[in-house]
Backbone as ProteinMPNN parsed JSONL, in Angstrom:
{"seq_chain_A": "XXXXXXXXXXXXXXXXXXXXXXXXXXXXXXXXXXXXXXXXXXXXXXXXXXXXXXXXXXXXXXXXXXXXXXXXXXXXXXXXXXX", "coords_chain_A": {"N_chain_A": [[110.365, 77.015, 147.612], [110.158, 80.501, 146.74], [107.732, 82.1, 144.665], [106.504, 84.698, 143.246], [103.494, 85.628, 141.193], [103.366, 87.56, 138.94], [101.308, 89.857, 137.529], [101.522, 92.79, 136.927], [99.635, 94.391, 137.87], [98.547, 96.441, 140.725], [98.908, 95.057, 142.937], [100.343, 93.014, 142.77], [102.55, 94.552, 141.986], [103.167, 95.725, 143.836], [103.962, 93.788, 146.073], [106.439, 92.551, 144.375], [108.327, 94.883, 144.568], [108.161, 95.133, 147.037], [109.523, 93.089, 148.089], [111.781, 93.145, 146.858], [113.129, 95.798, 148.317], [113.372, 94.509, 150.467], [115.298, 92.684, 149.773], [117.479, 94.344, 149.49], [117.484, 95.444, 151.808], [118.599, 93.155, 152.636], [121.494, 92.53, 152.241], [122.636, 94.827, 152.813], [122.752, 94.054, 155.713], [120.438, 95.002, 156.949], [117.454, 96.126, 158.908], [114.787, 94.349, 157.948], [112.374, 96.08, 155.9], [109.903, 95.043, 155.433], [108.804, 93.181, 156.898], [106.645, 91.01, 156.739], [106.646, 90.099, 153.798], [107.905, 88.222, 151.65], [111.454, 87.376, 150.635], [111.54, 86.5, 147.388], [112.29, 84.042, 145.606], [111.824, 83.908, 142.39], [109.972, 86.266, 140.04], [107.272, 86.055, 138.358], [106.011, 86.741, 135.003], [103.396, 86.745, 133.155], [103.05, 87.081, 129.697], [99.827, 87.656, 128.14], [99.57, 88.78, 125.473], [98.54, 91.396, 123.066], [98.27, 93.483, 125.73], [97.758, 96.754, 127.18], [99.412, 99.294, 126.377], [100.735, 100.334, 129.02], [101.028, 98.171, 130.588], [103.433, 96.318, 129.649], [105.688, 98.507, 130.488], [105.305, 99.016, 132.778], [105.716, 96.059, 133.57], [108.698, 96.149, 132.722], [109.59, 97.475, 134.668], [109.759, 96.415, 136.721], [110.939, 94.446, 136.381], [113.279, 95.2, 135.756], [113.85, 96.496, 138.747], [113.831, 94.36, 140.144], [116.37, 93.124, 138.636], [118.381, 94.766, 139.847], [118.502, 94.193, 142.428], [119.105, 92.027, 142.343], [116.939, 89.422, 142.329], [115.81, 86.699, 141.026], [113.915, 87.672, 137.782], [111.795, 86.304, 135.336], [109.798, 86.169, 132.232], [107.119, 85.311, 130.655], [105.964, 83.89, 127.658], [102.866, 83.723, 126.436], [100.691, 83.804, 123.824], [97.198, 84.198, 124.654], [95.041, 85.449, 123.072], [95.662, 84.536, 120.066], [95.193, 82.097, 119.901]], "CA_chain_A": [[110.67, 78.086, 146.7], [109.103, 80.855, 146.673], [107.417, 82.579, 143.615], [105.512, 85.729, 142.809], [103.106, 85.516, 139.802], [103.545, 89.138, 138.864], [100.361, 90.624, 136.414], [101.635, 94.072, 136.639], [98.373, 95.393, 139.031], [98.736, 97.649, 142.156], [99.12, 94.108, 144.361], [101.657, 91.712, 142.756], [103.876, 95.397, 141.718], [103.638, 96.19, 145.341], [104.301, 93.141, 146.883], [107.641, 92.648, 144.121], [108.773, 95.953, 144.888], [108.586, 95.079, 148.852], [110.26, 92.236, 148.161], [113.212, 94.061, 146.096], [113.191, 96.233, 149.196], [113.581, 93.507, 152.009], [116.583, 92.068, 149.517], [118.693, 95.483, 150.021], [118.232, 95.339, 153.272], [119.526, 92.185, 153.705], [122.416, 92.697, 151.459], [122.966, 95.901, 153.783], [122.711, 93.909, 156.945], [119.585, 95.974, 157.688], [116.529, 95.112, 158.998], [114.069, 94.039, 156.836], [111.159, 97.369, 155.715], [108.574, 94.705, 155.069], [109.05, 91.887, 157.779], [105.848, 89.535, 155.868], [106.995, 89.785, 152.736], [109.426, 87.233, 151.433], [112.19, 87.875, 149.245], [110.581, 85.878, 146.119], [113.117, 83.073, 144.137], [111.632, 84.02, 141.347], [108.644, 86.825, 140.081], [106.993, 85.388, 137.218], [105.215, 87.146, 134.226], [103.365, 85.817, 131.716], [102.209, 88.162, 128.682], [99.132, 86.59, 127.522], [99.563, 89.078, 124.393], [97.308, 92.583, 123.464], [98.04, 94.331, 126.892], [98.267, 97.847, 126.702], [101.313, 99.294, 126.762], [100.946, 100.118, 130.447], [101.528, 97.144, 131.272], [104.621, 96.587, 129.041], [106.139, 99.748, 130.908], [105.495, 98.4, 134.22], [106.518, 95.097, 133.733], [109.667, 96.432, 132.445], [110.484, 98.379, 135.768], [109.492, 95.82, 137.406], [112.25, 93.749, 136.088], [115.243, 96.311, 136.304], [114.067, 96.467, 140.345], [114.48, 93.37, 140.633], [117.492, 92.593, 138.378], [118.835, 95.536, 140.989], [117.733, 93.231, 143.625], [119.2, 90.772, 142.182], [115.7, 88.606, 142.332], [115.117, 85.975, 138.974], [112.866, 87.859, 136.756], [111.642, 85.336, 134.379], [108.545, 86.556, 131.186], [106.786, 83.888, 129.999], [105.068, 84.184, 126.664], [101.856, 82.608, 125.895], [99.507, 84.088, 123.1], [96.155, 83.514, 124.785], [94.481, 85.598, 122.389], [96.147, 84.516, 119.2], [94.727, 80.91, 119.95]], "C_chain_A": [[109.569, 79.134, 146.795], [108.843, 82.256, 145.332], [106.302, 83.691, 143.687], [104.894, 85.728, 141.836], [102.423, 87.076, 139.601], [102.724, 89.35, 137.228], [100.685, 92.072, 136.595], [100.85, 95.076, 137.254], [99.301, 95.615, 139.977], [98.988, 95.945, 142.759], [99.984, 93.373, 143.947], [103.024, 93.387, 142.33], [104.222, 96.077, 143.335], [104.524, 94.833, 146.435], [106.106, 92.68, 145.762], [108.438, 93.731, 144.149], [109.41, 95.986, 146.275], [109.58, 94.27, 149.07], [112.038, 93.039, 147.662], [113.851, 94.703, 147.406], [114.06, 95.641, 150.349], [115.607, 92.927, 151.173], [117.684, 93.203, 149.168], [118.821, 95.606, 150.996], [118.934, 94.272, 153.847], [120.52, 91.659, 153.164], [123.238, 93.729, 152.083], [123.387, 95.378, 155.077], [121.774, 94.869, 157.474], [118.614, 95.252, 157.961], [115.498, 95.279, 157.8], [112.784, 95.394, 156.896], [110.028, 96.326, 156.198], [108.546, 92.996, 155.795], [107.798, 90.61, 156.969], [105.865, 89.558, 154.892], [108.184, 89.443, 152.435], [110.097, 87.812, 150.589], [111.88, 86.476, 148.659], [112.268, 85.187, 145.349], [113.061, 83.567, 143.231], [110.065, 84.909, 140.981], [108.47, 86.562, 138.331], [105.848, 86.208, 136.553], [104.833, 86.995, 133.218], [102.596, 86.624, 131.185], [101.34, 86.86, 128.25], [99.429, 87.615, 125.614], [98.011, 90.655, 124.502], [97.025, 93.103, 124.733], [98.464, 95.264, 126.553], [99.284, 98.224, 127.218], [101.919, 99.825, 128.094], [101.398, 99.221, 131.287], [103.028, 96.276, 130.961], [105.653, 97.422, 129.925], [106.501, 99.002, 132.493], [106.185, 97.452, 134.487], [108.28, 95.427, 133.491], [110.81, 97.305, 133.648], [109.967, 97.528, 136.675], [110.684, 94.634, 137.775], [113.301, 94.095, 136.202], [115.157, 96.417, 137.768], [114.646, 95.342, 140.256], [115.849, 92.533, 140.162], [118.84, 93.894, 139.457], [119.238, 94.789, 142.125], [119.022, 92.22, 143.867], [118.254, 89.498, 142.815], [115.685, 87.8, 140.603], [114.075, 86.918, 138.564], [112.595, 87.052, 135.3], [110.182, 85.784, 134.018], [108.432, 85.405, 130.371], [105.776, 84.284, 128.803], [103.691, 82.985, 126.271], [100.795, 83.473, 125.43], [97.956, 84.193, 123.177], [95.31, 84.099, 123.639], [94.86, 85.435, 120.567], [95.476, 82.817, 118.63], [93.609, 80.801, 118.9]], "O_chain_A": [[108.372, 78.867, 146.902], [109.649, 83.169, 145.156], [105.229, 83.428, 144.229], [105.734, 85.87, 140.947], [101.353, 87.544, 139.99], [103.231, 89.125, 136.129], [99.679, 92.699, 136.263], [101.119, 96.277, 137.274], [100.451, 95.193, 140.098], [100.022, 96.255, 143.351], [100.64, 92.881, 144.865], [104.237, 93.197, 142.424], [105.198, 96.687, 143.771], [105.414, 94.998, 147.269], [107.052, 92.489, 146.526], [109.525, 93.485, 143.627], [110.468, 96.47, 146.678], [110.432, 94.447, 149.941], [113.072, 93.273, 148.287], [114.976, 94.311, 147.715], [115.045, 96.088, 150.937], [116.68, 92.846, 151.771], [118.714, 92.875, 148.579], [119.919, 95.858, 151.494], [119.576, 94.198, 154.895], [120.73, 90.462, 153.358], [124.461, 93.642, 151.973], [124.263, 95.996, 155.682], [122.151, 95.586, 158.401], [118.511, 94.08, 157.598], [115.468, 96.164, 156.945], [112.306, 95.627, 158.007], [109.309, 96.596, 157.159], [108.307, 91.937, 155.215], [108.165, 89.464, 156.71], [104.899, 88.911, 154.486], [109.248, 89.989, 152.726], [109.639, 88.653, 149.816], [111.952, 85.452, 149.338], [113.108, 85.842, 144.732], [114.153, 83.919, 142.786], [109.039, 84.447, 141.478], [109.249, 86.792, 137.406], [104.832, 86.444, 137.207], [105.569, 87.038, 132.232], [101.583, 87.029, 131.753], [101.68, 85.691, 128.067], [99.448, 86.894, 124.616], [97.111, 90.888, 125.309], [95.852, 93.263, 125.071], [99.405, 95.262, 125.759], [99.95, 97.79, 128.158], [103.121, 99.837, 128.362], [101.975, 99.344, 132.367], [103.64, 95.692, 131.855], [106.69, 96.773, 130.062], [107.534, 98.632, 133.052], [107.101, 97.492, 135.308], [109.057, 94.814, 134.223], [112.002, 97.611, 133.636], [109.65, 98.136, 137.698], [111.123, 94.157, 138.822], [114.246, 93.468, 136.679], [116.257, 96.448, 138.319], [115.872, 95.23, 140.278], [116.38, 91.639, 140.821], [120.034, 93.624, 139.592], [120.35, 94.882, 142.646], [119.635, 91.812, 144.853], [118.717, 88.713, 143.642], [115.581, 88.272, 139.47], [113.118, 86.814, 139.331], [113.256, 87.302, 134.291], [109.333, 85.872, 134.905], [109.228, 84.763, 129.685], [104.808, 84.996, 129.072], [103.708, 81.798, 125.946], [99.996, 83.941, 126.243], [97.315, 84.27, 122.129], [94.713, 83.194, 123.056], [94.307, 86.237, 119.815], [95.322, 82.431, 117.472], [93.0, 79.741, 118.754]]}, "name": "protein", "num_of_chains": 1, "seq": "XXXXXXXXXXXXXXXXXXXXXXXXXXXXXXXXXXXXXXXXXXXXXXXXXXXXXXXXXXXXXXXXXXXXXXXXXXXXXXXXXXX"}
């Protein structure tokens, strides 16, 4: 399986983006943009809680690509600072 653990930075929104990418082209029958990047099972995001709302935003278009995609987007909640 393979999984993305998507924090919303410049490197996991690039590499689920590429991925989104690779899974139109091969829904197209095209070739793939981004030949070493997999199309991802599943890109996984877990709010720890108190991120600014940049990251809210992002994650949120991060998720409509890939429900585009059709890729799992699955948000996992866990409070770390509430602990």
């Amino acid at each position: 399986m393979k999984i993305l653990s998507f924090g919303a930075g410049m490197q996991s929104t690039a590499l689920a983006l590429m991925s989104c990418e690779n899974a139109y082209a091969k829904a197209h029958e095209k070739i793939f943009p981004y030949p070493l990047v997999p199309i991802y099972d599943v890109v996984i995001f877990c709010d720890l809680g108190l991120e600014p709302h940049w990251v809210r935003e992002q994650a949120d278009f991060v998720r409509r690509a890939c429900e585009t995609a059709e890729i799992r987007y699955q948000e996992l909640d866990a409070p770390l600072y509430q602990d």
